[in-house]
C-alpha positions as CSV (number, residue, x, y, z in Angstrom):
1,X,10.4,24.2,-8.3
2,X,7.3,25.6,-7.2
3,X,5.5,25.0,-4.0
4,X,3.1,22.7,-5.2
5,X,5.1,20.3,-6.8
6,X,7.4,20.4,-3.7
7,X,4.0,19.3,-2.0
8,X,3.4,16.5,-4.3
9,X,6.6,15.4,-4.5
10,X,6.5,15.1,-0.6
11,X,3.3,13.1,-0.2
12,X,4.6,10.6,-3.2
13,X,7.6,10.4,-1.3
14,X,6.1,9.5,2.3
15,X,3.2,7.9,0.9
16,X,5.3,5.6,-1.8
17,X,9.0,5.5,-0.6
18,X,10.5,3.4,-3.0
19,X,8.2,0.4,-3.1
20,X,5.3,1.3,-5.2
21,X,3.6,-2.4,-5.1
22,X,3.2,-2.2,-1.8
23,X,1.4,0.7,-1.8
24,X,-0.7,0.2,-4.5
25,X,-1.8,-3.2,-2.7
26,X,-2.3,-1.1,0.2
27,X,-4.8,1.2,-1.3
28,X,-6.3,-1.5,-3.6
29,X,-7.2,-3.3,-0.3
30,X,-8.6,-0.3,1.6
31,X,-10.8,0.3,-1.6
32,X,-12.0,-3.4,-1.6
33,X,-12.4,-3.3,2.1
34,X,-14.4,0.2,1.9
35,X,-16.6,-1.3,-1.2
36,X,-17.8,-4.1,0.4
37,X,-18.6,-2.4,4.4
38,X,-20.8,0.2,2.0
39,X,-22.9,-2.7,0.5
40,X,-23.4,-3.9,3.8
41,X,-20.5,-6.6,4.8
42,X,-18.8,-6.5,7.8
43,X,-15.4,-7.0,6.1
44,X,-13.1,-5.2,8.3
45,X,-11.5,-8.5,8.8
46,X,-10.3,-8.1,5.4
47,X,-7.7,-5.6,5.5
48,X,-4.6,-6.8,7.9
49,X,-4.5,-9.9,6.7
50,X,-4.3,-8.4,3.1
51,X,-1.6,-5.9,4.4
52,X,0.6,-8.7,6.6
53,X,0.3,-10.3,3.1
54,X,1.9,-7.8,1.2
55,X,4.3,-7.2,3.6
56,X,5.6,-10.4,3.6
57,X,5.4,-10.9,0.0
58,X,7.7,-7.2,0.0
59,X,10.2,-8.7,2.8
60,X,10.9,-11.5,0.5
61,X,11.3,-9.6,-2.4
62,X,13.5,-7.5,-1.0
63,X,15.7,-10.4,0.6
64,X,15.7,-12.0,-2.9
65,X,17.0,-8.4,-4.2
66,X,19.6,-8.3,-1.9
67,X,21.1,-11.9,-2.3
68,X,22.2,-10.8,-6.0
């Protein structure tokens, strides 16, 4: 295995664990959030709400997961 995969394989780990959704949500919102402060909103307001969202939509999916 050669160094640089190592490296990716180490950021897609820390960075994505094992819930992908949530991530994904994470960076969709940061990317919403720094699209609308460059045309001029003051929408930092926007982003922990959006991630307190997806956390608890990740808590319940995983409580759901675990009652099977």
């Amino acid at each position: 295995m050669s160094y640089l995969e190592r490296f990716a394989r180490f950021w897609w780990s820390f960075i994505v664990g094992d819930n992908l959704p949530l991530a994904a949500g994470a960076a969709a919102a940061i990317g919403v959030t720094a699209i609308l402060v460059d045309q001029g909103l003051n929408a930092w307001w926007l982003l922990p709400p959006t991630i307190l969202a997806l956390l608890g939509a990740s808590v319940i999916r995983a409580s759901r997961h675990t009652e099977r």
